[in-house]
C-alpha positions in Angstrom: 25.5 5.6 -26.2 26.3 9.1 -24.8 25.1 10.2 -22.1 22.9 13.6 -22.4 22.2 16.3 -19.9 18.7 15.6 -20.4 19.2 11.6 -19.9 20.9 12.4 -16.6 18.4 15.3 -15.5 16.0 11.9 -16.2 17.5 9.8 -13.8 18.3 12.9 -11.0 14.3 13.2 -11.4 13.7 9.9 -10.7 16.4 9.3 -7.7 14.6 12.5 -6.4 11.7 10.7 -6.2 12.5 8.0 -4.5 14.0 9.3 -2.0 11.1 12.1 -1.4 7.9 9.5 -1.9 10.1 7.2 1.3 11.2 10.4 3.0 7.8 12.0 2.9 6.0 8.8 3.6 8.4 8.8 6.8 8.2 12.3 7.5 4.1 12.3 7.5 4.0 9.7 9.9 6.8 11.0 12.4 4.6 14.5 12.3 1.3 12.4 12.8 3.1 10.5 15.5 3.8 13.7 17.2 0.4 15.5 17.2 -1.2 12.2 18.4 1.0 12.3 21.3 0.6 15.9 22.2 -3.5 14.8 21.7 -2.6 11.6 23.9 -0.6 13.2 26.4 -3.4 16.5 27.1 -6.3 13.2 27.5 -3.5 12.0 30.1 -4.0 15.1 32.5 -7.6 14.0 32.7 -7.7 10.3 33.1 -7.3 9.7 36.7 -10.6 11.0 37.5 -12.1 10.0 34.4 -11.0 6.7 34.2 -12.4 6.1 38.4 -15.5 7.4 37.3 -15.7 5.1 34.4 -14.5 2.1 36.7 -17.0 2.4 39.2 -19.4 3.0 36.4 -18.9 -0.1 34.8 -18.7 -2.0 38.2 -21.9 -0.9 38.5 -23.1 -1.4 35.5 -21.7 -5.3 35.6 -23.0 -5.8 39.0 -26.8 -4.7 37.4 -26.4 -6.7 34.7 -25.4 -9.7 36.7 -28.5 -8.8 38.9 -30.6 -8.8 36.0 -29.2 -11.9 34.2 -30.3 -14.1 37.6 -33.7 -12.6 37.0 -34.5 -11.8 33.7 -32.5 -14.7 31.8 -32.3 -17.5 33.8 -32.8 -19.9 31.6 -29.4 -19.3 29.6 -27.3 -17.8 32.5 -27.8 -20.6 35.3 -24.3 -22.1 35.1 -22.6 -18.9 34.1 -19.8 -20.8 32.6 -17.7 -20.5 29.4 -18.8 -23.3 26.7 -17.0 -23.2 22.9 -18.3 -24.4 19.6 -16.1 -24.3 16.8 -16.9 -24.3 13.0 -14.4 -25.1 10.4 -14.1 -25.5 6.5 -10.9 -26.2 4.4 -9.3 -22.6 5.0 -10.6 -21.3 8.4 -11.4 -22.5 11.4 -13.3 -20.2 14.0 -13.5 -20.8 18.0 -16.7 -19.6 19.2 -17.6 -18.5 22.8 -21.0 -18.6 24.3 -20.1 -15.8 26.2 -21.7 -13.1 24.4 -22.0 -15.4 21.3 -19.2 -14.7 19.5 -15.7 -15.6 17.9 -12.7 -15.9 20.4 -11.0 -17.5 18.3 -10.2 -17.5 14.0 -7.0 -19.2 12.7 -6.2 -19.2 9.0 -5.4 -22.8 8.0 -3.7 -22.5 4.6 -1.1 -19.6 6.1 1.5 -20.1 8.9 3.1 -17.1 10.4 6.7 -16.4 9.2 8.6 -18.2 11.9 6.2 -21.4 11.0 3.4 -21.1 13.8 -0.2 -21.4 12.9 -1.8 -18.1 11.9 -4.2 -17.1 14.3 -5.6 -13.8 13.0 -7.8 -13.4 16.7 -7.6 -14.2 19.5 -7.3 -12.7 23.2 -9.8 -10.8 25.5 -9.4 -7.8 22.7 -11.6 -9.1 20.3 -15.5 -8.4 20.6 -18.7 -7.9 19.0 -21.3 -6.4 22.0 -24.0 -4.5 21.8 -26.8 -3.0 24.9 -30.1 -5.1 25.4 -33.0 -3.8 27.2 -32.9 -5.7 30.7 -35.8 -3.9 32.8 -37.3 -0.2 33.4 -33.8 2.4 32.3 -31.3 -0.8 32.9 -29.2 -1.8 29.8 -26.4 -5.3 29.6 -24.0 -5.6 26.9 -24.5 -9.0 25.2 -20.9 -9.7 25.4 -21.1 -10.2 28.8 -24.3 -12.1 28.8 -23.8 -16.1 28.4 -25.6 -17.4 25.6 -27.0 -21.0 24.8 -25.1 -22.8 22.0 -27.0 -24.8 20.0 -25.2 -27.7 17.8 -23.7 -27.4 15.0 -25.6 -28.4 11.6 -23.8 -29.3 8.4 -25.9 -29.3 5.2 -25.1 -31.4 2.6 -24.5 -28.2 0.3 -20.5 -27.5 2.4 -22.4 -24.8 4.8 -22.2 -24.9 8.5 -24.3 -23.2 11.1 -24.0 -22.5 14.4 -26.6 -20.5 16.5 -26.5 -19.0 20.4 -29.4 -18.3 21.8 -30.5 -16.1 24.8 -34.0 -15.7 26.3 -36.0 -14.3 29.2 -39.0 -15.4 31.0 -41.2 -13.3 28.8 -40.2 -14.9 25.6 -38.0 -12.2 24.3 -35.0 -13.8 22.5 -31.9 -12.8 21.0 -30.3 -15.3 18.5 -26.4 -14.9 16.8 -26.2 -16.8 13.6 -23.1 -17.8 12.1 -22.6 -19.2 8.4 -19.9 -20.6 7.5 -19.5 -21.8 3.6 -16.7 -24.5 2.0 -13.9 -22.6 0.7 -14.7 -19.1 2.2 -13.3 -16.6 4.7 -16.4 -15.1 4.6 -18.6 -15.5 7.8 -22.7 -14.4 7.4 -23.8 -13.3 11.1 -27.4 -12.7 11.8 -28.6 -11.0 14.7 -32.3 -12.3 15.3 -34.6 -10.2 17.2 -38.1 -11.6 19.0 -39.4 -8.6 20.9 -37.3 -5.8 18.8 -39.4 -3.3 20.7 -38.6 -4.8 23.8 -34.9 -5.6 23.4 -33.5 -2.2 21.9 -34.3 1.5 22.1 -35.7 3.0 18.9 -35.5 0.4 16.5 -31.2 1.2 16.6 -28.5 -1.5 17.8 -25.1 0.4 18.6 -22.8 -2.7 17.8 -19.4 -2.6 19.5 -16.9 -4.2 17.2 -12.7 -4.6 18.3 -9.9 -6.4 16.5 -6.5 -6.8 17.5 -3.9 -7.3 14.7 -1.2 -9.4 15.9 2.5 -9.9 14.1 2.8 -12.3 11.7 5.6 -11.0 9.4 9.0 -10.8 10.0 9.5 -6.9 9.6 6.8 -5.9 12.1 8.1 -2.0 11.9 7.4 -2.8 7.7 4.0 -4.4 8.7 2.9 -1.8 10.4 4.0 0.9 7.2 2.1 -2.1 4.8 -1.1 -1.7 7.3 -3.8 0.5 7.6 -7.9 1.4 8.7 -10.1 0.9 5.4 -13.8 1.5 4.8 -16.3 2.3 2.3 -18.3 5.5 3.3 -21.3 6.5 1.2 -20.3 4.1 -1.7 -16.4 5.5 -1.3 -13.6 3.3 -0.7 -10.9 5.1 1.3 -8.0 4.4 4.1 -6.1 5.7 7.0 -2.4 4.9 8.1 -2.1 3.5 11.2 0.7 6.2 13.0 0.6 5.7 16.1 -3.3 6.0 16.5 -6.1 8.3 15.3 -9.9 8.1 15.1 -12.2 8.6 12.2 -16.2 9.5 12.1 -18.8 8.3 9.4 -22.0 10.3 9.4 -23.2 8.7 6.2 -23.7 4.9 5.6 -21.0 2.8 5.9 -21.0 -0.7 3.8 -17.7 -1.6 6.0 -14.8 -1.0 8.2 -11.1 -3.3 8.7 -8.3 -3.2 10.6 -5.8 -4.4 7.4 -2.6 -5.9 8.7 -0.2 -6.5 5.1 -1.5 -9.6 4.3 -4.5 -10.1 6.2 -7.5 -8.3 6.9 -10.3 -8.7 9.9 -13.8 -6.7 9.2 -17.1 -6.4 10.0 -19.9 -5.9 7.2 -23.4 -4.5 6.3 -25.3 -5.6 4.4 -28.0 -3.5 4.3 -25.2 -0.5 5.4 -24.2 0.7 9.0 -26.2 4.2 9.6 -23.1 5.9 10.9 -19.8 5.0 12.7 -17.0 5.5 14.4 -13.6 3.8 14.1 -10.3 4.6 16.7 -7.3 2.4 16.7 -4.2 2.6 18.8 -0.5 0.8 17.9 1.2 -0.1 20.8 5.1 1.3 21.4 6.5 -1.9 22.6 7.3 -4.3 20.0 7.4 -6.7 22.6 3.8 -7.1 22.6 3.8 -8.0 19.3 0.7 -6.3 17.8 -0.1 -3.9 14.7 -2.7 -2.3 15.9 -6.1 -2.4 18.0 -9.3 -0.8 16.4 -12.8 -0.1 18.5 -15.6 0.9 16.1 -19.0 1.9 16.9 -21.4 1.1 14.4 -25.0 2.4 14.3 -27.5 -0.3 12.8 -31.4 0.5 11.9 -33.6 -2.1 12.9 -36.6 -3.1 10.5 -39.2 -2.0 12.5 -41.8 -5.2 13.9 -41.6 -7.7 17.1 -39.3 -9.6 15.1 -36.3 -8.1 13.5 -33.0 -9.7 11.3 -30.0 -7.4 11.4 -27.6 -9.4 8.5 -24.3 -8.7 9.0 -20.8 -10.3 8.1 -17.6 -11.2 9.0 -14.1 -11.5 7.3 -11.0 -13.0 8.4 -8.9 -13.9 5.6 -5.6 -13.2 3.1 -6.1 -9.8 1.5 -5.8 -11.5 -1.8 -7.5 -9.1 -5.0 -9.2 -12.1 -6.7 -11.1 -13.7 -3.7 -12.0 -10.1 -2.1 -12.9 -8.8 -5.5 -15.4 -12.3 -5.7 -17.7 -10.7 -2.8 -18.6 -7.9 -5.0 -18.2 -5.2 -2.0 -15.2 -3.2 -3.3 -13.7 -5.1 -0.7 -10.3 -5.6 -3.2 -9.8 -1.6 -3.0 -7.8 -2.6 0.8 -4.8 -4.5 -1.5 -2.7 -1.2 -2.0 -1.9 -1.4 -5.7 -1.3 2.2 -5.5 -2.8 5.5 -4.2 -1.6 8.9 -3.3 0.2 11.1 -6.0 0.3 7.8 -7.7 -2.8 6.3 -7.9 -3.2 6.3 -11.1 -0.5 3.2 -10.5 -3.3 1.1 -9.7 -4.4 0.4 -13.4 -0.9 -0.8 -14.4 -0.9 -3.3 -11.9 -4.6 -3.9 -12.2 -4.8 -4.2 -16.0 -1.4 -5.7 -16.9 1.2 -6.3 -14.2 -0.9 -8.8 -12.1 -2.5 -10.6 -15.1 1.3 -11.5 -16.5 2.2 -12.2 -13.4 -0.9 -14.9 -12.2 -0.6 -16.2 -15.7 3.1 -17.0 -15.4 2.8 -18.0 -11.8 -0.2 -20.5 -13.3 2.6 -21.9 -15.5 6.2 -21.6 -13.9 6.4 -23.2 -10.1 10.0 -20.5 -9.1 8.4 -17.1 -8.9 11.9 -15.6 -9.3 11.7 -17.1 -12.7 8.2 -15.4 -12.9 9.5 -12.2 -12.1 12.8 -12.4 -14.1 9.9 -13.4 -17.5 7.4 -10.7 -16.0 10.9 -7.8 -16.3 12.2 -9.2 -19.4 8.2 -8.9 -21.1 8.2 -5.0 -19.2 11.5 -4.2 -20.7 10.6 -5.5 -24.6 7.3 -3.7 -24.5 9.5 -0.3 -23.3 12.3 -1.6 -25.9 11.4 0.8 -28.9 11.6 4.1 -26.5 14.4 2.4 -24.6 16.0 2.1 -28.4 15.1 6.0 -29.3 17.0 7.1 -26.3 20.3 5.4 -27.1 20.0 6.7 -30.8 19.4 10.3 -29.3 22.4 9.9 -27.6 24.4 8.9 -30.5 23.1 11.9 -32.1 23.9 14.2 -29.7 27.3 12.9 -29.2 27.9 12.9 -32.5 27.0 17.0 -32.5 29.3 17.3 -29.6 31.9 19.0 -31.2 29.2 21.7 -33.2 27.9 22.1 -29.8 31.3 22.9 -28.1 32.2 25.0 -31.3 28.9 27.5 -30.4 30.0 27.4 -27.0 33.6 29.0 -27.9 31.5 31.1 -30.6 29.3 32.8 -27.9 31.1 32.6 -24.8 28.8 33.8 -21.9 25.9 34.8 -23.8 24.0 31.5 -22.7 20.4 33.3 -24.6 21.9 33.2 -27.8 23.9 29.5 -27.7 20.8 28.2 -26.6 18.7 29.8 -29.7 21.4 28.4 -31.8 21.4 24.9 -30.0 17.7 24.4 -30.7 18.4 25.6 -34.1 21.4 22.9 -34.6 19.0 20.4 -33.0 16.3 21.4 -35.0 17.9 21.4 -38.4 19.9 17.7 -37.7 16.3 16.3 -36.5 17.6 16.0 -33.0 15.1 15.4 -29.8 17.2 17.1 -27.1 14.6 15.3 -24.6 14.7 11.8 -26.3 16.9 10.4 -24.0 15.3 11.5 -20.5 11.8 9.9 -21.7 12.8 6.2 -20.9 13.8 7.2 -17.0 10.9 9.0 -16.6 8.6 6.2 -18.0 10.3 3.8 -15.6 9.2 5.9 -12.7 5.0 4.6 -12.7 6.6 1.2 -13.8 8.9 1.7 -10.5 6.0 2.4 -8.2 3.5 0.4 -9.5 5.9 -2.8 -8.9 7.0 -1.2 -5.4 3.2 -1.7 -5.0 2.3 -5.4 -6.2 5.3 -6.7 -4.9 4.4 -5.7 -0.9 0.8 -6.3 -1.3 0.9 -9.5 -3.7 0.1 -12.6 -0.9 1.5 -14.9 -3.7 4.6 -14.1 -2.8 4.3 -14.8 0.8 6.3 -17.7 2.1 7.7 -18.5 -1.1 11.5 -18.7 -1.6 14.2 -18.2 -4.2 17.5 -18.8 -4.1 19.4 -17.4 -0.3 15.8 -15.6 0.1 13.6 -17.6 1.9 10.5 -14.7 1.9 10.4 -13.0 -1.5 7.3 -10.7 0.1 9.8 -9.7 2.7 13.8 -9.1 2.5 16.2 -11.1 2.2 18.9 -11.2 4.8 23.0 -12.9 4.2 24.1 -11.1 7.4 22.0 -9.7 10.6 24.1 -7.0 12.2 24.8 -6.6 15.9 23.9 -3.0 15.4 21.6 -0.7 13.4 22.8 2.1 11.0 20.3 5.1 10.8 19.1 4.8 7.1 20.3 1.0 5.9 19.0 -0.8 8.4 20.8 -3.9 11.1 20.9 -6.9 7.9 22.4 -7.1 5.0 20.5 -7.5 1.8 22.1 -9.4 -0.9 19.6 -8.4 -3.7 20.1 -4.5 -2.7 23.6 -5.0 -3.4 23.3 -6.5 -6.4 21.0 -4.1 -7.3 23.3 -1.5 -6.3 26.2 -2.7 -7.8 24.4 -2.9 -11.4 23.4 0.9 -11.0 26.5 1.9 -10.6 27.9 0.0 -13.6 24.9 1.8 -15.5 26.1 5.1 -14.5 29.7 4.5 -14.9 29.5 3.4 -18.4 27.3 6.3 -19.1 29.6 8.6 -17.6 32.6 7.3 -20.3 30.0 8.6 -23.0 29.4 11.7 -21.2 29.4 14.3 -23.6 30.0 17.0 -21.3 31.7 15.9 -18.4 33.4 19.2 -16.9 30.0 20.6 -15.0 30.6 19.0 -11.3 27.5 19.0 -10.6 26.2 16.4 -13.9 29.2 14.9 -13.1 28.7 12.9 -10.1 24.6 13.1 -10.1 24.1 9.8 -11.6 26.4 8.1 -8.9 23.4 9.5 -6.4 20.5 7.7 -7.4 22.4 4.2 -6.5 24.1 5.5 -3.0 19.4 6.2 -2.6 18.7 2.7 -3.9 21.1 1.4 -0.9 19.2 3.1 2.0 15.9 2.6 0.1 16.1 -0.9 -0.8 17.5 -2.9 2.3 14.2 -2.8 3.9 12.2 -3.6 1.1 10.6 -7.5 -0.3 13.1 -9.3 -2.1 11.0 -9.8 -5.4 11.6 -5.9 -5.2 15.0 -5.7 -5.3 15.5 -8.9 -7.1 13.1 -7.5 -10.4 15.6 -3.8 -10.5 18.7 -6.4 -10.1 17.1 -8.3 -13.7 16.1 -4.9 -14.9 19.7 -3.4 -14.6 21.0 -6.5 -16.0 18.9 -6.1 -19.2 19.9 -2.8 -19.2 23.7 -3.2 -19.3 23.4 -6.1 -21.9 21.2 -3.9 -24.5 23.4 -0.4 -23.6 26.9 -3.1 -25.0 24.2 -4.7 -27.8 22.8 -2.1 -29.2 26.5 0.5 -29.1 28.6 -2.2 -30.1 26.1 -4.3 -33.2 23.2 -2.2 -33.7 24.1 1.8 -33.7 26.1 2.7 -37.0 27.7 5.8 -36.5 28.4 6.2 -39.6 24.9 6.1 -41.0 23.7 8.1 -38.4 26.4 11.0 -39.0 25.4 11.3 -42.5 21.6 11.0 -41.8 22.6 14.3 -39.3 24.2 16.2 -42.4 21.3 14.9 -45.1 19.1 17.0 -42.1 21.2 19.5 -42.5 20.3 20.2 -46.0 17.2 20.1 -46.1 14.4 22.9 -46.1 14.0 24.2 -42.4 10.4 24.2 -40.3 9.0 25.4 -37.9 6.2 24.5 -36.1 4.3 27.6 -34.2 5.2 26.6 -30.8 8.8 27.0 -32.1 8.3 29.9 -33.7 6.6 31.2 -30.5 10.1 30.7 -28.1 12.5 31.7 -30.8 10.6 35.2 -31.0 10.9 35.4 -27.3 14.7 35.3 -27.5 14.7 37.2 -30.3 12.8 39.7 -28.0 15.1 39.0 -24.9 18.1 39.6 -27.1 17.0 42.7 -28.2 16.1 44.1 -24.8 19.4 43.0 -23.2 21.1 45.1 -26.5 18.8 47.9 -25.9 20.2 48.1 -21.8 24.0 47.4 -22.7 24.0 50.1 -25.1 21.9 52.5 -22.3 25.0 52.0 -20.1 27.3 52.3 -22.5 25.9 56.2 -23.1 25.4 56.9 -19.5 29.3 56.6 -18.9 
């Protein structure tokens, strides 16, 4: 196969972006970073006022509600003392409080974190769900400070499990939380139950406080943290915002839901009936000591059905951010598995409409899924194989032309307009596609970022090994450095290598069919895009790295196969000359550049021959 100009302008395009979709991604969050500090940093100047103000504030306000609990809810709030109920099904287990009547605690059963320790996806003082009460004449308590009364636990025969706190005044006015849990299901209903609405809250509206705290659970927390973002759906629009180190967003129209997405797992709140507005701010800690992603408070404004009594139905997630079970609640809730988004969105439909049905019906079928990905690459390379095919035989072509080429190139010297008129007419009349041999790289670059999406979103992957990697959703490791090098990384990636490695025997047996070799310049360009893939790739999941190591592989076996058995040079050469001979035409487009030149040459004429007379 000979190597083209346009087959190597192909892959320059696509190590170019690479390296600019990872730089930028970098670069935009380093910038975002920066402003968020300088915001941070002016709010600083004015905390120590602010923030005594607010403390005394809310002293006072605790030591009213406190007053006010002794008197208006004594019933509930005699003992003042922290009792928990938990509910459980086959895949979650939840640690309820009666203090404020809410989870404290939710671990994931099927999912352990990746140092082997049970999953708990909250827990801490972080976590709340609050919201004001009416407590007498212009005095307001938050419920999550208020101590509720738990009520047992009832199992129906049907797999569901309720658990209801209760808290009530003197007068009669209740508050009830009800939580619903279902076999099988991350999915929690919560109903807030209102007797005396009119009583309890100001104009029919409950402003519900709602904080989650994502803590580490993968081994690449710095990768977590790129993998995780703030996702919503605002006036029936899903959308998302990268974590950074912080920001804020505000919804003035209806809001169906907000989550604090960690990479694999997600924590949200839910409406069914839609939040009237919101708010959302999150924070990401600098110390990686702590441990945590990212903390999110959102404020989320809720109309009340107007009567004495009142149902607000709400929900609550905690679970894997898995496409099939989100996608079963029917609340666009699958849109927070990144399968692709920015300048390549349109990504999304490869993995949605092929990549991840292959890949769950292989997994369905094959237990390794490094064999699954080495069958999903070999069935993405035979489906490419007829364009992969047309690109080696444009290369034989044009190698084959080389020396006509190099013959126009003596003929016309340094007038580039005119070799290139005659080029496109050797091309032309020899049925030669000059651009048939870039159109496989550049097809491979949605097929590149479409995989670079499944593979660090797909939760399948998670845990499972293959080979030396014992994490194919994370990367795989044969050496952890004492140091870190800027741009690679402190470990040592076996699959990167051998990815690596492979590109560079691609590009060197390309560049021994070079048909032009002497421009510097083409010369060492394709050696590039595998110096990227070793910066690039370290960091990234080892079904990544391990699907470009099969990939190249194929490639190297079909670039021997198809030179050494399949091409006939021969045929091929006389084919070019049977062109040759046969009746030029043009199509208009054609037509259109050559008369261009034609015009171009005859200006440039026009001015050498105006000089000439002026001397």
């Amino acid at each position: 196969m000979g190597m083209d100009r346009n087959t190597i302008i192909g892959f320059a395009l696509l190590a170019v972006l690479f390296f600019g979709y990872f730089y930028y991604t970098k670069q935009g969050q380093e910038a975002l970073q920066k402003q968020q500090t300088h915001i941070q940093d002016s709010l600083n100047k004015l905390k120590p006022k602010t923030d005594s103000l607010i403390a005394k504030t809310d002293s006072t306000k605790k030591d009213t509600a406190t007053a006010q609990l002794n008197s208006a809810f004594k019933q509930d709030s005699v003992s003042n003392t922290e009792q928990l109920t938990t509910l459980e099904n086959d895949v979650l287990k939840i640690t309820f409080t009666n203090k404020g009547g809410q989870p404290k605690i939710v671990e994931l059963k099927k999912f352990k974190t990746f140092d082997g320790k049970p999953l708990i996806l909250e827990n801490g003082s972080f976590n709340k769900i609050s919201y004001p009460i009416n407590t007498g004449i212009n005095q307001t308590a938050q419920t999550g400070d208020l101590f509720f009364k738990p009520q047992q636990v009832i199992n129906a025969s049907d797999g569901k499990s309720t658990v209801t706190f209760t808290l009530q005044n003197a007068q009669g006015q209740s508050i009830e939380h009800q939580y619903i849990l279902r076999d099988s299901n991350y999915m929690v209903d919560f109903n807030i139950v209102l007797n005396g609405t009119d009583k309890l809250i100001t104009q029919n509206k409950i402003n519900l406080l709602w904080q989650a705290q994502a803590q580490q659970v993968e081994k690449d927390i710095e990768h977590e943290k790129l993998q995780s973002h703030i996702a919503y759906v605002e006036n029936g629009d899903y959308n998302f915002e990268d974590l950074s180190t912080g920001g804020e967003k505000k919804f003035n129209k209806p809001v169906d839901w907000v989550t604090l997405k960690q990479q694999f797992f997600a924590t949200a709140i839910i409406a069914k009936n839609k939040f009237e507005s919101a708010d959302i701010q999150w924070t990401v800690p600098k110390d990686t000591n702590m441990h945590v992603i990212a903390q999110a408070t959102s404020n989320c404004r809720i109309n009340v059905p107007a009567g004495s009594v009142a149902n607000v139905p709400l929900q609550l997630f905690y679970g894997p951010s898995d496409y099939k079970i989100l996608k079963s609640y029917g609340n666009q809730m699958q849109d927070i598995v990144p399968l692709g988004s920015g300048i390549f969105a349109f990504v999304k439909y490869i993995n949605r409409g092929f990549i991840m049905p292959v890949f769950n019906y292989l997994g369905s079928k094959i237990a390794s899924y490094g064999l699954v990905i080495a069958l999903l690459t070999i069935i993405i390379r035979l489906l490419i194989s007829p364009l992969t095919y047309q690109s080696y035989l444009s290369g034989a072509k044009m190698k084959l032309l080389k020396p006509e080429i190099d013959a126009l190139k003596i003929k016309y010297g340094d007038d580039k307009q005119t070799f290139g008129m005659e080029q496109m007419k050797l091309f032309k009349s020899a049925g030669v596609n000059p651009l048939g041999g870039c159109i496989p790289a550049l097809l491979q670059i949605p097929i590149f970022f479409a995989l670079y999406n499944f593979f660090n979103s797909n939760i399948a992957l998670r845990g499972q090994s293959f080979w030396w990697a014992k994490d194919l959703s994370s990367y795989d490791s044969i050496y952890d450095l004492p140091f870190h090098i800027p741009l690679y990384g402190s470990h040592i990636s076996l699959f990167t290598i051998f990815a690596v490695v492979t590109s560079l025997l691609i590009s060197i047996y390309g560049m021994a069919n070079m048909q032009d070799n002497s421009n510097p310049v083409m010369k060492y360009m394709p050696y590039i895009f595998p110096v990227i893939l070793l910066g690039v790739f370290n960091a990234q999941p080892a079904a990544l790295t391990w699907y470009y190591t099969v990939s190249n592989a194929i490639t190297l076996v079909i670039q021997f196969v198809i030179q050494k058995y399949i091409i006939n040079h021969e045929k091929i050469l006389a084919k070019l000359e049977a062109n040759k001979k046969k009746p030029a035409t043009k199509s208009k487009w054609q037509e259109r550049i050559e008369a261009m030149q034609s015009n171009n040459q005859k200006i440039q004429t026009l001015k050498q021959k105006t000089t000439k007379t002026k001397k």
